[in-house]
N, C-alpha and C positions, 0 to 999 in steps of 0.2 A: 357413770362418771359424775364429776361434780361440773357447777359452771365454775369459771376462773375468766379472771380478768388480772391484767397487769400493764404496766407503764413502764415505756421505755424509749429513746429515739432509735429511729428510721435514720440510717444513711445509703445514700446511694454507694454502689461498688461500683468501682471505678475502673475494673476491667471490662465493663456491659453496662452501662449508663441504661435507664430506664427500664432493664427487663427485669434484675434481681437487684437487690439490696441484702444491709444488716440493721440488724434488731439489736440492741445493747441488753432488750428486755431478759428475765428468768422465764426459758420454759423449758419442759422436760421432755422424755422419751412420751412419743406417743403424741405429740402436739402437732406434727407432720399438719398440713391440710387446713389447719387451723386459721380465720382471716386475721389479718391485720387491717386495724382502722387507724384513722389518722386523726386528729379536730383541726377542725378549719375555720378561725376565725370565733371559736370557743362554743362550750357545750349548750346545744345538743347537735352541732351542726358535724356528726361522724362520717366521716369517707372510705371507703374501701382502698384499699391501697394494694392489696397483693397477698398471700395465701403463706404461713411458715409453709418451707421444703427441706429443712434438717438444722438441727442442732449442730456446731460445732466439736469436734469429738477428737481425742485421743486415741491411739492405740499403744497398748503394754501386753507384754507376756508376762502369763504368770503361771506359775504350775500345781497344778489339781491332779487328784491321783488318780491313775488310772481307771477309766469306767469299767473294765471288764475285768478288776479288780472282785474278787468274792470272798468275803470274811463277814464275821460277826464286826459290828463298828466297833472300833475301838475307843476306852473312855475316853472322856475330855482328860488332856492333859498327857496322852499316853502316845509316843511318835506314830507315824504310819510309817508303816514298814513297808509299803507295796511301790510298785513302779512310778516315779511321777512324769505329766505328761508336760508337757509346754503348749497350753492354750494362748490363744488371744482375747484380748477380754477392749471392749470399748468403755473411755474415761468421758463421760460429759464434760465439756469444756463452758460450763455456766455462766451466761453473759454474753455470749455470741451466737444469735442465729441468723440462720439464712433464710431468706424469702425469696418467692417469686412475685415481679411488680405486675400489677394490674394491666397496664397494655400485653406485656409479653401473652398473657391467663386472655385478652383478647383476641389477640392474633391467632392463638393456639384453636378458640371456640370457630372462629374463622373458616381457617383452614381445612377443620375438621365437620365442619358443619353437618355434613351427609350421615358421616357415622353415628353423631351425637344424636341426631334426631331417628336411626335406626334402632336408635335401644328407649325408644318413645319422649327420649325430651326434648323439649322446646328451645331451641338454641338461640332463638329471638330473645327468650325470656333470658337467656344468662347473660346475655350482650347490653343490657339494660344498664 
């Protein structure tokens, strides 16, 4: 993958004050996990702030032709003739993500403490 950086505000969600937030920022499928920083007092002074947990998204039906469909494809431009199905397809909704905030991503190494360091990590170090 590439690096990627982008800019956007941070607001708190107001139904869970300090554990998640939204992002105004562009990001895309696959950006899950990704940190959010913050500038504090201006660059280089970066902060951790909390982790994307999903993109904002749509759902639409839309129909695709049947998989267990078997023919030769037909040209561009020529109908299908076979059964169609009614998938669901998700619509990014670009401009709004969702985070998890940095204490919540604390509390969670916390609690969990035992299991984290059974699979050899250091749990002190991510609490840092």
């Amino acid at each position: 993958g590439k690096k990627m950086i982008t800019s956007g505000m941070v607001s708190p969600n107001s139904r869970d004050r300090g554990r998640d937030f939204l992002v105004d920022a562009l990001f895309n499928r696959g950006f899950s996990g990704g940190i959010v920083m913050a500038i504090r007092d201006g660059i280089p002074n970066f902060e951790l702030v909390g982790i994307v947990s999903a993109v904002a998204a749509d759902e639409e039906a839309v129909l695709i032709p049947d998989p267990s469909y078997v023919s030769d494809r037909p040209a561009h431009g020529q109908p299908y003739i076979g059964r169609p199905i009614i998938s669901p397809r998700k619509v990014v909704k670009y401009g709004v993500t969702y985070g998890i905030g940095i204490e919540a991503i604390r509390e969670f190494i916390a609690a969990n403490r035992e299991a984290i360091e059974g699979y050899g990590l250091k749990s002190s170090l991510l609490l840092q």
